[in-house]
N, C-alpha and C positions, 0 to 999 in steps of 0.2 A: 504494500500500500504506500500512494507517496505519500512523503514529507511535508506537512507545511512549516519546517523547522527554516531559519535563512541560513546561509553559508556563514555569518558572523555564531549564529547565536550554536550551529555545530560546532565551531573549531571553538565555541569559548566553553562546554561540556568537554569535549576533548581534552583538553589543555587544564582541566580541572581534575585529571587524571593521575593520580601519583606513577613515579617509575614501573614499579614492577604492574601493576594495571596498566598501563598503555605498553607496553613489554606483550603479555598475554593478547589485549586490543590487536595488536598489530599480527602476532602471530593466527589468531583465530581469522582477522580479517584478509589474510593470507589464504588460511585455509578455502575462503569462498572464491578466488580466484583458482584454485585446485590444485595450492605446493600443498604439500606436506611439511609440516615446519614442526619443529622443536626451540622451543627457547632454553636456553644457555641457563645454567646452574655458577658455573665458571666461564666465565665470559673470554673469549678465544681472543687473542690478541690484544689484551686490555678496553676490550667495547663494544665486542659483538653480542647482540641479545638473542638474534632468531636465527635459530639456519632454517632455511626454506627449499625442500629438493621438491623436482617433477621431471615423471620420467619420460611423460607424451605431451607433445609430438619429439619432442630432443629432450634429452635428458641436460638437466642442468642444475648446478649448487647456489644458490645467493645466501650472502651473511645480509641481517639486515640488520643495523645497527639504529636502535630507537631511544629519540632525542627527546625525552617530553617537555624540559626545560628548557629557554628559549639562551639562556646561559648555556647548552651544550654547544648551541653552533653557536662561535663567532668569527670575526673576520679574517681571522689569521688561518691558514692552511692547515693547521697540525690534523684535525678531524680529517682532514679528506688524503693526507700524505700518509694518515696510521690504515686509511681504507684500501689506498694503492699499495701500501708494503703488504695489508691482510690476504689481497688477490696474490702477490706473487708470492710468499711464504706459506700460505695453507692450500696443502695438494688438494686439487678438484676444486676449488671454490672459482665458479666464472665470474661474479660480479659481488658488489656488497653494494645497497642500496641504505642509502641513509633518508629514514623517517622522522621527522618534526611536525608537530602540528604548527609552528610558526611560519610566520613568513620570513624567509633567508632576504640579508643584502644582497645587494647585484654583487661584488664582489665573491663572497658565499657559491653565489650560485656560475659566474664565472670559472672561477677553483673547481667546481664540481664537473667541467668537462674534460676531467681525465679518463681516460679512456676503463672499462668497466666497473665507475663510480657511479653511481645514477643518487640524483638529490631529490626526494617527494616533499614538499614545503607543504604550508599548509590549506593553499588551493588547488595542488593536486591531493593530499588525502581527502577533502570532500571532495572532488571530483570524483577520485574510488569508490568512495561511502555510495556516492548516489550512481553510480553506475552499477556497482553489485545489490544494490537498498537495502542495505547493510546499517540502516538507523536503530536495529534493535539488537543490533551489537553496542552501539554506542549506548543506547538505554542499557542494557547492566551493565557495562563497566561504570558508568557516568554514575548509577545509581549503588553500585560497588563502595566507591571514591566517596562520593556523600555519607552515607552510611558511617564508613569508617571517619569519617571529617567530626560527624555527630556525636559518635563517642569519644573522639580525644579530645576536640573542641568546643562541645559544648552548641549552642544556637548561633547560626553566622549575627555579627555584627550588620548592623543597619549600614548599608553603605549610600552614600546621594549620587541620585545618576548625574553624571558629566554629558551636560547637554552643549559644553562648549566645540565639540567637533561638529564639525557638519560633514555627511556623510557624499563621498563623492559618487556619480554613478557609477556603475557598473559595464562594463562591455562583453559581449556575451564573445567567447569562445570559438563560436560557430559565425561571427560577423568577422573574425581574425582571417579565418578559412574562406570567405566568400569575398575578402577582401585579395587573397592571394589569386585567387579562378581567376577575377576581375582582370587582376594585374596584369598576368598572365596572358591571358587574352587578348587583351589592348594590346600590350605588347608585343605577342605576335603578330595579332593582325598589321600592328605598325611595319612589323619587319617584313611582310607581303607585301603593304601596298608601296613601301620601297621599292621593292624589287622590282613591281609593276611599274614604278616611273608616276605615281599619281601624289608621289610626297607634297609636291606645288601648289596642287589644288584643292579644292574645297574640301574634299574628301582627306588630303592628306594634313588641312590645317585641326578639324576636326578630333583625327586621332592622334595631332598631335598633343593636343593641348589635354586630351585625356591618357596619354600616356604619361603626362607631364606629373597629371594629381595621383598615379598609379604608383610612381616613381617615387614617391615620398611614402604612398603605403604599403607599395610591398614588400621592403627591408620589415619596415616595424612589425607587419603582419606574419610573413616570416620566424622573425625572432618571439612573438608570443605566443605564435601556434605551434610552434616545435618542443616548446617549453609544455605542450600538454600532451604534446604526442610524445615526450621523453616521459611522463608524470602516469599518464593513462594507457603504455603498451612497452613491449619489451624491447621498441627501438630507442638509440639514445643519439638523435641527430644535434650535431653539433649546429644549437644555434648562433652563434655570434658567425660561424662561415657561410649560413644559409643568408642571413641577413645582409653581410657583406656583397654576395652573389646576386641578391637579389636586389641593390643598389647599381651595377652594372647595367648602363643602359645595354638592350638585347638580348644579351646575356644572360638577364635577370628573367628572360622566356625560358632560357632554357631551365635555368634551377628552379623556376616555379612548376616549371613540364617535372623536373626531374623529384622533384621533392613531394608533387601530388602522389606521383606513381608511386613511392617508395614509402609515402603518406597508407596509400591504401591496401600496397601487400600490409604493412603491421599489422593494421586495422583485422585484415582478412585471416593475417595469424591469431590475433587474439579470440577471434570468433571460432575460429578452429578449434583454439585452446579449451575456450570454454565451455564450447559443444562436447568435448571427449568429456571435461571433466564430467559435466552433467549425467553422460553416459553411465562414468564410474562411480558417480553419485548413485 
């Protein structure tokens, strides 16, 4: 059933979470993507919490290393250099994926494109939540957490809401993605009616002026949809080079061609995925 929960008022349940409950959180919400996970008693390499195997469609090992503190991740690389050494020190482990219900700095998340690092922040874990509907996992641990809060603490303190922020909109996900086709498109077509010789005319002043307002969105569009297609499947496209690629007048056709196609194998893998498990369900 869906949610009428908002993306704020999830990650602020989440994030209310002690360690070893969002530890479990994470491994169980594992489980509904269809790894097999175990959480760590002795934590492997000083910080791994979950390991996560599955053996269809390819067998693969992830450590997931889960951050419930927004003090675990900060801006200096040591977290993501102890994830890099964990991949090449522990035999069989393909990737370690590091979970925060926070949202990471751009540098944070920068740092994180080393190669079989993957960083889920905290709009890719609701992104997960709501793609598996996965909100009644969140209700017992969230109601776990309170419980135990009640007994050591006593009745929460009155606190006064801060009505001093003003809440910025929202850009949906899916308008990042239609802003890339867009681009894409334009951009092509620009590079036909070149070739045709009609750049001069009416036709060619048209598109180019919409290639112009393309050219400024399809880097950004680019760099924010790759960040959910790294968060929501098991590819980890490096966005800051999509972005750059996609700044490249021309050019920027082709890595928008090339990054749709390679957009929708993942896509197609994860439905796969989660067809078998289903099965084995």
């Amino acid at each position: 059933m869906p949610s009428t929960q908002t993306s704020a008022d999830l990650l602020a349940r989440i994030q209310q979470m002690d360690a070893d409950g969002f530890e479990q959180f994470i491994a169980d919400l594992w489980e509904r993507r269809g790894w097999t996970t175990t959480v760590s008693q002795t934590r492997i390499g000083g910080g791994s919490d979950v390991t996560a195997t599955k053996k269809a469609p390819d067998p693969k090992t992830h450590v997931i290393r889960a951050k419930s503190y927004e003090s675990d991740i900060t801006d200096d690389d040591t977290e993501i250099q102890q994830s890099v050494n964990l991949v090449s020190q522990e035999k069989g482990v393909d990737m370690v994926v590091i979970v925060t219900p926070h949202q990471s700095t751009s540098r944070v998340t920068n740092n994180a494109q080393a190669p079989n690092v993957k960083l889920v922040n905290g709009d890719g874990l609701v992104a997960l939540i709501e793609r598996l509907d996965a909100h009644d996992l969140v209700d017992d641990y969230a109601a776990i957490t309170t419980s135990a809060a009640a007994v050591t603490t006593g009745p929460p303190a009155t606190v006064e809401a801060d009505n001093s922020k003003i809440p910025l909109p929202e850009i949906s996900p899916d308008t990042y993605l239609g802003f890339i086709i867009l681009g894409t498109t334009i951009w092509s077509i620009g590079f036909l009616v070149g070739l045709a010789g009609y750049s001069s005319g009416i036709v060619g002043s048209v598109v180019a002026i919409a290639a112009i307002n393309c050219w400024i969105m399809l880097p950004l569009s680019l760099y924010h949809e790759a960040s959910r297609v790294d968060e929501t499947t098991d590819w980890s496209p490096s966005r800051t080079l999509y972005a750059i690629g996609g700044a490249i007048p021309f050019l920027n056709a082709v890595v928008g061609g090339a990054y749709l196609y390679r957009r929708r194998h993942a896509y197609q893998q994860r439905q796969t995925t989660d067809n078998v498990s289903e099965r084995i369900a």
